[in-house]
C-alpha positions as CSV (number, residue, x, y, z in Angstrom):
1,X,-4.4,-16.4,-24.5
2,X,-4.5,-19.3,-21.6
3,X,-8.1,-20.7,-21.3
4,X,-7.8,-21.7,-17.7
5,X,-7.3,-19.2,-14.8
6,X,-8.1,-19.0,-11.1
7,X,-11.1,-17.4,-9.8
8,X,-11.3,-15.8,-6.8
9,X,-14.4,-17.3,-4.8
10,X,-16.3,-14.3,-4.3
11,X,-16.8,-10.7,-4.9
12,X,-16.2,-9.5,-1.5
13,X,-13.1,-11.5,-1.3
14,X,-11.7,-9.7,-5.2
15,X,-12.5,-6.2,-2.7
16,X,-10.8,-7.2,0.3
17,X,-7.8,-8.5,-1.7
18,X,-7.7,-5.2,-3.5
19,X,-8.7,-2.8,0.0
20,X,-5.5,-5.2,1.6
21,X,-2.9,-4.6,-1.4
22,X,-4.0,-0.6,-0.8
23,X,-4.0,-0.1,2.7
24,X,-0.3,-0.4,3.5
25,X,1.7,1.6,6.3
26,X,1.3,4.6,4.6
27,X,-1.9,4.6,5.7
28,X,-0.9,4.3,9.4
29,X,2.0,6.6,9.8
30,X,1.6,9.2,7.1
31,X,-2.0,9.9,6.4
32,X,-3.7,10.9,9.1
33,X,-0.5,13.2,10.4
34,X,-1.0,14.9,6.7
35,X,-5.0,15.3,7.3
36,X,-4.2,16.5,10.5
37,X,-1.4,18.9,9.6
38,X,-3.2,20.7,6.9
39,X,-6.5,21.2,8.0
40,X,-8.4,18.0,8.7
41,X,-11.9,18.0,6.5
42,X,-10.5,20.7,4.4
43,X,-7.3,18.2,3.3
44,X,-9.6,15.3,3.2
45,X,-11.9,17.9,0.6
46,X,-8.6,18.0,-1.4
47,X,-7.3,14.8,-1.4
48,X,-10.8,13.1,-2.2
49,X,-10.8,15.5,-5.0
50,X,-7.8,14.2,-6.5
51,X,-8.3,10.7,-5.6
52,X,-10.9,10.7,-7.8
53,X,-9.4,12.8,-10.7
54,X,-6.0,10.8,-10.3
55,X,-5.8,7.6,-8.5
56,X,-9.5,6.1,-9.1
57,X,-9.2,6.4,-13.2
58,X,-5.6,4.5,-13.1
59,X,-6.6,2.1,-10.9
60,X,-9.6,1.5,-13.4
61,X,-7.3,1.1,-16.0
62,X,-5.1,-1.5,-14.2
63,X,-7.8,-3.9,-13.8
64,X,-9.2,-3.6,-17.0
65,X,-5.6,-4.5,-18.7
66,X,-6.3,-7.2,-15.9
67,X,-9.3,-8.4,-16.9
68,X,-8.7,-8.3,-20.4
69,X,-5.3,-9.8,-20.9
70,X,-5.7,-13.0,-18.1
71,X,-2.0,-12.6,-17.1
72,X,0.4,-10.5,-15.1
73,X,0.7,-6.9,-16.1
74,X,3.3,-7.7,-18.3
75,X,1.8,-10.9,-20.2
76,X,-1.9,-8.7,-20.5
77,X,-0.2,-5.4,-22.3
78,X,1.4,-8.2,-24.7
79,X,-1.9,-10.3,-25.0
80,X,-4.0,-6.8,-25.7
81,X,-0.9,-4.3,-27.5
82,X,-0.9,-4.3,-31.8
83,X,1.1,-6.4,-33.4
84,X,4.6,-5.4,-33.7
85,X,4.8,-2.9,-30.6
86,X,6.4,-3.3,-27.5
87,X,3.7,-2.0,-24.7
88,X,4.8,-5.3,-22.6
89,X,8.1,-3.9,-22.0
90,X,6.5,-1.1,-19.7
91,X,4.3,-4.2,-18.1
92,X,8.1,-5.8,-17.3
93,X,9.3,-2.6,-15.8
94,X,6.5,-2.5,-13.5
95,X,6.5,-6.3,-12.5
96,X,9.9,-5.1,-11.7
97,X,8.6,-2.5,-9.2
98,X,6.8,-5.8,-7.3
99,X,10.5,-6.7,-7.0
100,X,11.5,-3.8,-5.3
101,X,8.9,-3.6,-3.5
102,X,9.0,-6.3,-1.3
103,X,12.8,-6.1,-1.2
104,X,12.2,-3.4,1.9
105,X,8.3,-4.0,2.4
106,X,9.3,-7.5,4.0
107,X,11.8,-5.6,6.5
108,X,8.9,-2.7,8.0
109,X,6.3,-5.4,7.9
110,X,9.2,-7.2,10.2
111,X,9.3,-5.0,12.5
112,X,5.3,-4.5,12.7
113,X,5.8,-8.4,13.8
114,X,8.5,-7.8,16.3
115,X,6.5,-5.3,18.1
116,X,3.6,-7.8,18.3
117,X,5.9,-10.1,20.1
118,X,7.4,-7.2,22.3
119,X,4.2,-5.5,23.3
120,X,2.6,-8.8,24.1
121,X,5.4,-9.7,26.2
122,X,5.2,-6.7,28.4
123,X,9.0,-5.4,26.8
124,X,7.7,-1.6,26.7
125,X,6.4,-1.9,30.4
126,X,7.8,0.6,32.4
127,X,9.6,2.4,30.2
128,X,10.3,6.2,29.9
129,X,10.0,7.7,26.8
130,X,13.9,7.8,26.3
131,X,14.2,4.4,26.8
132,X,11.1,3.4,24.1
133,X,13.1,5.1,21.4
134,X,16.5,4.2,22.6
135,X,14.9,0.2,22.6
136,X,13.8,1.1,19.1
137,X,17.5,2.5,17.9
138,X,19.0,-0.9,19.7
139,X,16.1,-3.0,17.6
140,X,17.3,-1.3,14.4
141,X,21.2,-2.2,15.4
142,X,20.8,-6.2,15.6
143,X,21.5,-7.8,12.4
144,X,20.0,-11.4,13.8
145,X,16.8,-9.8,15.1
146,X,15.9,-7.6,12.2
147,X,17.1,-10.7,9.9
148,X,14.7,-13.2,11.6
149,X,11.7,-10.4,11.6
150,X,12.1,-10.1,8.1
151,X,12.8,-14.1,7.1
152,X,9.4,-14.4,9.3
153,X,7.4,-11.9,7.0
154,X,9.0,-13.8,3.8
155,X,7.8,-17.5,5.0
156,X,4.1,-16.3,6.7
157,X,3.7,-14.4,3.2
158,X,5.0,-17.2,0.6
159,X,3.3,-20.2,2.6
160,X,-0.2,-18.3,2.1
161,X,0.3,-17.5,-1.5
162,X,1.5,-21.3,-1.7
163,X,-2.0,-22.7,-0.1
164,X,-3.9,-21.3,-3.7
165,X,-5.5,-18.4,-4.9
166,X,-8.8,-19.3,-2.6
167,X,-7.5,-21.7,0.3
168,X,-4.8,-19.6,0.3
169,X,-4.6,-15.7,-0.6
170,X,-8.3,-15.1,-0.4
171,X,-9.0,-16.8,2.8
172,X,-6.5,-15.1,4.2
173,X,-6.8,-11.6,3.0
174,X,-10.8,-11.6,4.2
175,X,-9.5,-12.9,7.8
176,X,-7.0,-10.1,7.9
177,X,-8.9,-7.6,6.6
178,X,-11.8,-8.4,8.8
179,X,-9.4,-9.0,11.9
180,X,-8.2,-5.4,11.0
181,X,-11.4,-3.9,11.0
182,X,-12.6,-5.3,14.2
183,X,-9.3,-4.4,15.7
184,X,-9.3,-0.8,14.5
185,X,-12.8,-0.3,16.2
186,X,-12.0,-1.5,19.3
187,X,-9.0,0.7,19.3
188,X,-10.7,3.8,18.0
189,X,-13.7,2.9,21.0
190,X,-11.0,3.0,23.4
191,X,-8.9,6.4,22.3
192,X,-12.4,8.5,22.0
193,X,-13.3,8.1,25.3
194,X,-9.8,9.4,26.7
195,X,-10.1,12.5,28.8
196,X,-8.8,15.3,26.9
197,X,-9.8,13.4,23.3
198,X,-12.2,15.9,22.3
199,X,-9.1,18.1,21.6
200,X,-7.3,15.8,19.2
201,X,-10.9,15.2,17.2
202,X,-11.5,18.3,16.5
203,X,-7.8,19.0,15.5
204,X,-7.7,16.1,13.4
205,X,-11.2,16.5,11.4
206,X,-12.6,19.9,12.4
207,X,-12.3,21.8,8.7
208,X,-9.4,24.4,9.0
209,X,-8.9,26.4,5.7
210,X,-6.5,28.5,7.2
211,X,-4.4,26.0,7.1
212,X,-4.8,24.5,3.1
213,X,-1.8,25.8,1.1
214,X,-0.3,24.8,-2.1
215,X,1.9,22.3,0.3
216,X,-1.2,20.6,1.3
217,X,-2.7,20.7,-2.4
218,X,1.1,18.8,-3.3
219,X,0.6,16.9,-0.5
220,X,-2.9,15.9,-1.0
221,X,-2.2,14.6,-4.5
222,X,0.8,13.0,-3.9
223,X,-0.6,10.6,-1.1
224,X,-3.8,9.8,-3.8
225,X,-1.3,9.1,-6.0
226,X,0.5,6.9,-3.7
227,X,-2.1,5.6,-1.9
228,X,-3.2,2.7,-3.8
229,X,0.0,1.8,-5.4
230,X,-0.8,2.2,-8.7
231,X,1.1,2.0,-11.6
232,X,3.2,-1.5,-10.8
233,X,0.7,-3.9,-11.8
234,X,-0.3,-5.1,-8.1
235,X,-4.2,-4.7,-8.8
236,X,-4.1,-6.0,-12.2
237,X,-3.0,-9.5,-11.5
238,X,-6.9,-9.3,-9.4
239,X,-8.5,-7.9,-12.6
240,X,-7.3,-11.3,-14.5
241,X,-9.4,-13.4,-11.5
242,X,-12.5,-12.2,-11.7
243,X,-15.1,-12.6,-14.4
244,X,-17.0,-10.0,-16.6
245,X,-20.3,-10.2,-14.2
246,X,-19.7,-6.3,-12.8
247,X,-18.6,-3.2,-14.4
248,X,-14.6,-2.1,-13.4
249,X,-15.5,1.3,-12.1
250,X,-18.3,0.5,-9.6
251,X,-15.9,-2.0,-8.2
252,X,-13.1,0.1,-8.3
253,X,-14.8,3.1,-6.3
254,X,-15.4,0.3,-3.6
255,X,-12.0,-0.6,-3.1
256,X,-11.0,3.1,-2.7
257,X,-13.6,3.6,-0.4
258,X,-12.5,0.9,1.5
259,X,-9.0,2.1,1.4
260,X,-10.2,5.5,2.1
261,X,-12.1,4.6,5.5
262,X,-9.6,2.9,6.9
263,X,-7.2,5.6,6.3
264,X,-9.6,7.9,8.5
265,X,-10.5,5.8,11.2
266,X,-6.5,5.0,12.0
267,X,-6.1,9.0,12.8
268,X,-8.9,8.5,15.1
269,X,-6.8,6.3,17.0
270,X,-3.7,8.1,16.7
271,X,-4.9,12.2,17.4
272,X,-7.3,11.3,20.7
273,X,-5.1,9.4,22.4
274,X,-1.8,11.9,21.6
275,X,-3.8,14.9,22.6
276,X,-4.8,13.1,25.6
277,X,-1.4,12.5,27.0
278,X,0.0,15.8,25.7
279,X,2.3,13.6,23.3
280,X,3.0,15.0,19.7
281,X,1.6,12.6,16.9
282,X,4.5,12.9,14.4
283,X,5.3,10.7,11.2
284,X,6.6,8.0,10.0
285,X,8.0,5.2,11.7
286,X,8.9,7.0,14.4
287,X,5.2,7.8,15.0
288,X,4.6,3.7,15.4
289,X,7.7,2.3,16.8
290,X,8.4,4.9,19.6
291,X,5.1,7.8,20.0
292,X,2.7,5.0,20.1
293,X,4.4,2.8,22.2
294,X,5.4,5.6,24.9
295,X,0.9,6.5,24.9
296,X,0.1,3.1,25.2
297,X,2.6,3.0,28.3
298,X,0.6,5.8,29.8
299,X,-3.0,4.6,29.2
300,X,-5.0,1.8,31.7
301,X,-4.3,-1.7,30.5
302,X,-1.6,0.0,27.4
303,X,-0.5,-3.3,27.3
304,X,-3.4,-4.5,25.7
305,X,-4.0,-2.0,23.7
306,X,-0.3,-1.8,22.5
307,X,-0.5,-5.2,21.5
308,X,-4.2,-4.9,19.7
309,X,-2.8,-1.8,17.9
310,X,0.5,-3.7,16.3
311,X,-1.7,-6.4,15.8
312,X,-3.5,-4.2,13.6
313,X,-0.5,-2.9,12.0
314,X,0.8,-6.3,11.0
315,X,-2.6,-7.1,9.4
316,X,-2.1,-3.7,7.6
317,X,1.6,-4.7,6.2
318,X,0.6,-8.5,5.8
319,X,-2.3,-7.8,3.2
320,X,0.0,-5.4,0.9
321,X,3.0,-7.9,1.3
322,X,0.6,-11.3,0.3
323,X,-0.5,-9.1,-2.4
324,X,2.5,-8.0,-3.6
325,X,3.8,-12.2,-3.6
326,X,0.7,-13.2,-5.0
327,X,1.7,-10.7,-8.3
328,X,5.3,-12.4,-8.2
329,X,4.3,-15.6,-8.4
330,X,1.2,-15.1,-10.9
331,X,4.3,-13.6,-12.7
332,X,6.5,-16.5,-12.9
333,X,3.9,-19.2,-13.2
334,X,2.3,-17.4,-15.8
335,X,6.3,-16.1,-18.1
336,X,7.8,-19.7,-16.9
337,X,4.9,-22.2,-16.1
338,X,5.6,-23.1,-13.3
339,X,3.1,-24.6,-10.0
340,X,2.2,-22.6,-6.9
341,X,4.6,-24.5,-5.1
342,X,7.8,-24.3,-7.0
343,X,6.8,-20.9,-7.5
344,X,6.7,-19.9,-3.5
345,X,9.9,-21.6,-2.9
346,X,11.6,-20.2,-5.6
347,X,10.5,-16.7,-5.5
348,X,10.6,-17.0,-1.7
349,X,14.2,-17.5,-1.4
350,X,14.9,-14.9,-4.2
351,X,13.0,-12.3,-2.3
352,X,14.8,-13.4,0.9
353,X,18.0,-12.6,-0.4
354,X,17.0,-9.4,-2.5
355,X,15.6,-8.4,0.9
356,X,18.8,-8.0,2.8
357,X,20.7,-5.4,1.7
358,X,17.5,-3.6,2.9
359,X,17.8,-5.4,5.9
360,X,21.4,-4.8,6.5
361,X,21.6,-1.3,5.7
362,X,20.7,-0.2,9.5
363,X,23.5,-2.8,10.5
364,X,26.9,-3.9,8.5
365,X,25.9,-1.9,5.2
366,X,24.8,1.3,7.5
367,X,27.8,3.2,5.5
368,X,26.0,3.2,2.5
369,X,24.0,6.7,2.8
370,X,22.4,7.7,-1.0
371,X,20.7,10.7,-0.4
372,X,23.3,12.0,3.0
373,X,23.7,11.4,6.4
374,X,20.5,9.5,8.1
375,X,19.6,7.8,4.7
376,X,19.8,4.0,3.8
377,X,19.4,1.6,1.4
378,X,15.4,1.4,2.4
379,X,15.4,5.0,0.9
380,X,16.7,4.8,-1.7
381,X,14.6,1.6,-3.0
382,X,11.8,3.4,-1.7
383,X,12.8,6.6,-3.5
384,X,13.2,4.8,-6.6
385,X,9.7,2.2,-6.5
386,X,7.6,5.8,-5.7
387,X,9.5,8.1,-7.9
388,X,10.3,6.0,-11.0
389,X,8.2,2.8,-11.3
390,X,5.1,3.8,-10.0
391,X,4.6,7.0,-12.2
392,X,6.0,5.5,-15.2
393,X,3.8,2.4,-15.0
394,X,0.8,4.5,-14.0
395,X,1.6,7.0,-17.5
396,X,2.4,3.9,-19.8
397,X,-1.0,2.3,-18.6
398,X,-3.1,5.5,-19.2
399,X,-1.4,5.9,-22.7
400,X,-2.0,2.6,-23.2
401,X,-5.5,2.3,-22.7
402,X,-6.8,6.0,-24.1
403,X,-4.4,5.9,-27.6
404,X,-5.0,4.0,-30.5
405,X,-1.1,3.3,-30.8
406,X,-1.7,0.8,-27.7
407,X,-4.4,-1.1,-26.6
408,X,-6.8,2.0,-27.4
409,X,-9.7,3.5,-25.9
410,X,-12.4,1.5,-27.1
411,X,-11.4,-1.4,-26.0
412,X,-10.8,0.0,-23.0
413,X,-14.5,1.4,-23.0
414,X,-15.7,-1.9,-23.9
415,X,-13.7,-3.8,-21.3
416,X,-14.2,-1.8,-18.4
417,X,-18.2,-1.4,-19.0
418,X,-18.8,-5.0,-19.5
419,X,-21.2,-6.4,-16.7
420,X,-23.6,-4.3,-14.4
421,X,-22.9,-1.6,-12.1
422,X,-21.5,1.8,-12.9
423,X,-20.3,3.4,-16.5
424,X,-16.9,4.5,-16.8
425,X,-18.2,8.7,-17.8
426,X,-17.0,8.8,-21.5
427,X,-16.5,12.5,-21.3
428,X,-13.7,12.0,-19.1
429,X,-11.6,10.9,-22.3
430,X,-10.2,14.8,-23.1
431,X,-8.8,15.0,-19.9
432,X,-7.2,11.6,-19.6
433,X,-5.6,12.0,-22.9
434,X,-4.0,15.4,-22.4
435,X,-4.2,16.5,-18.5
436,X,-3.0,13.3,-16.9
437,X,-0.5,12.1,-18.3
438,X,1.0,15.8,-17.5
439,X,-0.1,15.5,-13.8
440,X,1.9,12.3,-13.5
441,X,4.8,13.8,-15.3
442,X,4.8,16.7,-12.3
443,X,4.3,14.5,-9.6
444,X,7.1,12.5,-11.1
445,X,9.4,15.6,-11.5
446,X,8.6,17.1,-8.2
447,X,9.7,13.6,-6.5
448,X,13.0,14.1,-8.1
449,X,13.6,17.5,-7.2
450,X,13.0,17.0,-3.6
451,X,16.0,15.3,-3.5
452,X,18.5,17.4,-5.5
């Protein structure tokens, strides 16, 4: 096991970090239409339920694995597994999913920068709502542009990670995520006040349990499954930088908080200013890259706003992405030794190139449709990160860390309740042994059969 490692500087930035890798664009274009679709407060009930039941004790277990083995996900399980077993094998799987990841991460967060660029340039002014979705569908159709956007996200992304784990990744994840918060606020400031904003508030978090169903139970627990990416490693690699001065779970009920809040705050952005202009808040990217941009059209100074709000957006999709580099190259300086600098460019121009087919499948590779008409490459890598790395790294990991044929649970125990702060509840054990890895198992299945 390596004596040396890099520390993160401070506690708040180890939080951030984390609060940046889990707050992607997920939390932007699918959360709050979910909480508002199924009953505002009554969803958010639900989901914070199984939040805590499914996403917070997995992402305990990642950084404890972390902590413990002072490598990647893949070089802790084979620093902590028994002799003779192949736990790391899983880890590889999952460093795998970082891989994938990024391959179509670095083309939305692309576009999050393109519309930076376009809204502060005044491109949506004037513009019907036809035209701001038929400017998105002619974005989507050049190769160059959606080629540069991406190559853009690769360098900004890379050159941080490149800088150090403090000058570099730190720094710039507690800029971001404190540039995002500020940003979010002034936006959120600006869409309550709307006339007519009352109406999406009270839509959006006035409790409605006419409207929970078992949908919105699937719902709820998929998106706090999904929510903090767990299961590929990505909050691991910040377990292995931070010392044994405050116990996992305390810390790790602070990152979903953080997570959690930020997830709330962007619907009150979204629903008030929708409602206000009679526009329907859909999903998705189509909620960001043509709803938004025809409301901020309509609203005093939108150009402003427009630009403050994709701002906001690309600070969203630039913490995940450093995050997700920063695992990479921890992953190939820590299997092949190399420095942080032969690791960016490497791993940089690897990820560039495993990033265009992604890229390309709206353009020359549009013909390749997995799942029938309308479908690209980007959905089936994102089909296959969600559906079959995340849940398989998130069961090997609770297997691994509750069963005395892996790491076992008390070294888990003694791991994740070194330091001070809050116990990990022992009498949780019975139903991470026997109920979890089941609930995974069904979340895994379900993802599959949505698609047959």
């Amino acid at each position: 096991m390596p004596d040396k490692r890099e520390q993160l500087a401070s506690r708040i930035g180890f939080l951030l970090i984390s609060a940046g890798c889990a707050i992607g664009l997920g939390n932007v274009w699918r959360f709050p239409f979910i909480t508002g679709k199924y009953g505002g407060a009554a969803f958010v009930t639900v989901y914070l339920m199984f939040l805590l039941l499914l996403g917070l004790p997995i992402l305990i277990m990642e950084y404890s694995i972390g902590r413990a083995g002072r490598l990647n996900i893949a070089g802790s399980m084979r620093n902590l597994e028994p002799d003779g077993s192949k736990w790391h094998i899983p880890g590889y799987f999952a460093m795998m999913g970082n891989f994938l990841l990024a391959m179509f991460y670095t083309t939305v967060a692309g576009w999050g920068l393109a519309y930076v660029y376009f809204s502060l340039s005044g491109r949506f002014s004037g513009m019907g709502a036809e035209e701001v979705g038929a400017f998105f569908s002619s974005f989507l159709g050049n190769t160059e542009a959606l080629a540069f956007w991406m190559t853009l996200a690769v360098l900004i992304g890379f050159w941080v990670c490149s800088l150090g784990l403090q000058k570099g990744v730190e720094k710039a994840s507690k800029s971001l995520m404190a540039g995002l918060f500020v940003i979010l606020l002034a936006l959120i400031a600006r869409a309550v006040t709307l006339p007519g904003a009352a109406e999406g508030i009270t839509f959006y978090l006035l409790p409605d349990f006419s409207r929970l169903s078992w949908e919105a139970v699937n719902a709820a627990m998929g998106q706090a499954f999904f929510t903090l990416s767990i299961g590929a490693g990505g909050m691991a690699i910040f377990g292995s930088y931070i010392g044994k001065e405050r116990r996992l779970t305390g810390e790790s009920i602070n990152v979903v908080a953080l997570d959690t809040t930020i997830a709330l705050l962007t619907g009150l952005v979204i629903f008030p200013a929708a409602f206000a202009f009679g526009i329907a808040a859909d999903s998705g990217p189509g909620l960001i890259f043509v709803t938004l941009p025809n409301i901020f059209n309509q609203m005093a100074g939108g150009q402003i706003w427009g630009t403050f709000f994709f701002v906001f957006l690309s600070f969203a999709a630039m913490t995940t992405l450093i995050a997700v580099f920063e695992n990479i190259m921890a992953f190939t300086m820590d299997e092949r030794g190399w420095g942080r600098k032969k690791a960016a460019l490497i791993n940089a121009t690897c990820i560039f190139i495993l990033s265009l087919p992604c890229t390309l499948g709206f353009t020359l590779l549009k013909w390749i449709q997995p799942f029938g008409s309308g479908t690209g490459i980007i959905d089936l890598e994102d089909f296959v990160f969600s559906n079959l790395i995340l849940p398989i790294g998130a069961l090997s990991f609770v297997l691994f860390c509750t069963y005395r044929f892996g790491w076992g649970w008390d070294n888990f125990i003694e791991e994740v309740d070194k330091g001070k702060g809050i116990k990990f509840p022992l009498w949780i054990k019975p139903y991470l042994n026997f109920v979890l890895p089941v609930v995974i198992l069904v979340i895994m299945i379900k993802g599959w059969l949505e698609i047959l």
